[in-house]
N, C-alpha and C positions, 0 to 999 in steps of 0.2 A: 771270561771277561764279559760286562754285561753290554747290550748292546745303548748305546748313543744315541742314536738321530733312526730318524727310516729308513735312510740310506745304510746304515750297519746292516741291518736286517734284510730289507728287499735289493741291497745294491744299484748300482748304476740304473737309471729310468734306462739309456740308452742299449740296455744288455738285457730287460725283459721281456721273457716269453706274449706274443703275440698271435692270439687263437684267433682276430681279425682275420690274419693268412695265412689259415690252417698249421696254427701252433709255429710259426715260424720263430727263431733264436739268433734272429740278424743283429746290426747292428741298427737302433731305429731313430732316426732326428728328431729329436722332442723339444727342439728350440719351438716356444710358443704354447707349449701344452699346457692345457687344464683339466682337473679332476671332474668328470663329469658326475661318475655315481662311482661309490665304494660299496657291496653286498658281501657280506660275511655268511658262511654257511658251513657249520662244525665245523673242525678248523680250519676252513680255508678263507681266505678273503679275495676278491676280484677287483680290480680296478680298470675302470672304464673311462680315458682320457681323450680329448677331441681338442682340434687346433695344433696339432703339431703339423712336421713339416711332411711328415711320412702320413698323414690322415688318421685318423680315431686308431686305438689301442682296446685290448682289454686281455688282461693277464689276471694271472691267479696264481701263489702262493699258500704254498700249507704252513702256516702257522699254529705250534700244540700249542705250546704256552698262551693260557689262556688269558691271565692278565694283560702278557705282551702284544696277544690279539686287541683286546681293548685300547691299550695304549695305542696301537696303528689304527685302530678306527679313528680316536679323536684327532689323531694328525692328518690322517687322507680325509679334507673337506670338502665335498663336494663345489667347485666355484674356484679352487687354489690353482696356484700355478704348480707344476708338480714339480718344477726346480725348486720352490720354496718347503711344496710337503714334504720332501723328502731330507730335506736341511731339519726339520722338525724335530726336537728332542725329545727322547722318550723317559 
C-alpha cells in the first residue's frame, strides 16, 4: 500500500524519536510546533521543530526510497506547522 500524507510514513509527530534528550521515545506535546529546518543526508532525513509544548525537537528517519525522500522534503517546509506537514500528501 502506498503511502498518503507524511503522517503514513513518519507517523504520529507526537511518537518521534528525540535526540534533543539523548534520543529519548517519549511521548512529546507538539501542540504549537513549527518546522524549523528539514536536512536530508543519504537516506536519512532530520527534522528540527521549535515552539512546541515540550521545547525544540529533532529526529531522524531512514528513508531508502528515494523519490519518497524527495516527496517528504517538499512536504517538511521549513516555517509549517508540523500538524499541517504531516497532514501533507505525498
Amino acid at each position: 500500500m502506498e503511502a498518503k500524507t507524511v503522517r503514513d510514513v513518519l507517523g504520529e509527530p507526537e511518537s518521534w524519536p528525540n535526540s534533543m534528550n539523548g534520543d529519548s521515545h517519549g511521548i512529546l506535546d507538539m501542540r504549537g510546533a513549527t518546522i524549523s529546518d528539514v536536512i536530508s543526508s543519504g537516506d536519512e532525513i532530520a527534522v528540527h521543530t521549535q515552539g512546541g509544548a515540550d521545547g525544540p525537537t529533532f529526529s531522524v528517519f531512514v528513508i531508502e526510497d528515494e523519490n519518497l525522500r524527495t516527496q517528504m522534503l517538499r512536504a517538511l517546509r521549513p516555517g509549517a506547522p508540523v500538524q499541517e506537514a504531516v497532514a501533507a500528501s505525498l
